[in-house]
C-alpha positions in Angstrom: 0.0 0.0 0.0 2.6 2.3 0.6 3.6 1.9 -2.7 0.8 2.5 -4.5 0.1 5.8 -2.1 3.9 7.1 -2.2 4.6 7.1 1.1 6.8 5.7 3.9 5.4 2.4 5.8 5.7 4.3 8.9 4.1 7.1 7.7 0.8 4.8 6.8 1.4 3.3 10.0 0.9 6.4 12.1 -1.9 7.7 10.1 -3.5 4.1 10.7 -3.4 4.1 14.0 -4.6 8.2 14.9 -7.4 7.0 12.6 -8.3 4.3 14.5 -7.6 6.2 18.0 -10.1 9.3 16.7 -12.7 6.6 15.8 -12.8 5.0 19.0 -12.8 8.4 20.7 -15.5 9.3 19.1 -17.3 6.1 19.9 -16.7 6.3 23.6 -18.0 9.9 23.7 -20.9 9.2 21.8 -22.1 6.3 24.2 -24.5 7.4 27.0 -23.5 6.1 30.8 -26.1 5.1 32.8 -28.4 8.2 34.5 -26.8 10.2 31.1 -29.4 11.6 29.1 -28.4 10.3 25.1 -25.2 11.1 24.0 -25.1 13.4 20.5 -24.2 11.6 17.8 -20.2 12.0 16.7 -19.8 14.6 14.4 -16.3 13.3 12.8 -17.3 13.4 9.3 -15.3 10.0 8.8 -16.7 7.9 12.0 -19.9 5.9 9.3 -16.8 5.2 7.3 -14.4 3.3 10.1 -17.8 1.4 11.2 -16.0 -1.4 9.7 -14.0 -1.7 12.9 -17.0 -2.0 15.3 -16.3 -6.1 15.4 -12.5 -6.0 15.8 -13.1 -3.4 19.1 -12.9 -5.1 22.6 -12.5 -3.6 25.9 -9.4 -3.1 27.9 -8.9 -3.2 31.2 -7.6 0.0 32.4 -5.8 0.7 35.7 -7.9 4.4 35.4 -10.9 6.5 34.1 -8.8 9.2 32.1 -9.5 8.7 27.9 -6.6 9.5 25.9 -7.3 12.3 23.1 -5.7 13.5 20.0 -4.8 16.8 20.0 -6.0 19.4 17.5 -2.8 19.0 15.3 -3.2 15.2 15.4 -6.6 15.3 14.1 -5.6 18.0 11.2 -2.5 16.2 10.0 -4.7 13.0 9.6 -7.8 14.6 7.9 -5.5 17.0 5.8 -2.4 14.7 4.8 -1.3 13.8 1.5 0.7 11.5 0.1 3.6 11.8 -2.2 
C-alpha cells in the first residue's frame, strides 16, 4: 500500500493508528453512561466510514478512568495529509 500511495510504511502506520484512535474516541463519547441523558451523535465526518472496525473493538482493562485524546494538530495532520 505504501507503494501505491507514495509514502513511507511508517508514515501509513501512524496515520492508521490516529485513525483508528479518533474513531474509538468518538465512539466512547458518543455512548450514553447510565443516569446520562443520550449522547449526541459523533460529528467526525469519517466515524460511518471506520464502522468497519465495530467487530475488531474489545475492551481493555484499564488501571484508570482518564480517555486519551488526540490533539487538535493530530486530528488535522490526519484529515489534511497527502501523500507523495
Amino acid at each position: 500500500m505504501a507503494e501505491t500511495l507514495n509514502c513511507e510504511t511508517s508514515e501509513l502506520k501512524t496515520r492508521w493508528k490516529t485513525l483508528r484512535e479518533r474513531y474509538l474516541k468518538e465512539l466512547k463519547e458518543s455512548q450514553s453512561k447510565s443516569g446520562q441523558s443520550a449522547a449526541e451523535p459523533p460529528s467526525w465526518e469519517w466515524f460511518e466510514s471506520m464502522q468497519f472496525l465495530q467487530p475488531f473493538i474489545k475492551p481493555r482493562k484499564s488501571q484508570s478512568s482518564t480517555i486519551e485524546t488526540i490533539s487538535p494538530a493530530e486530528d488535522n495532520f490526519v484529515e489534511n495529509a497527502e501523500c507523495g
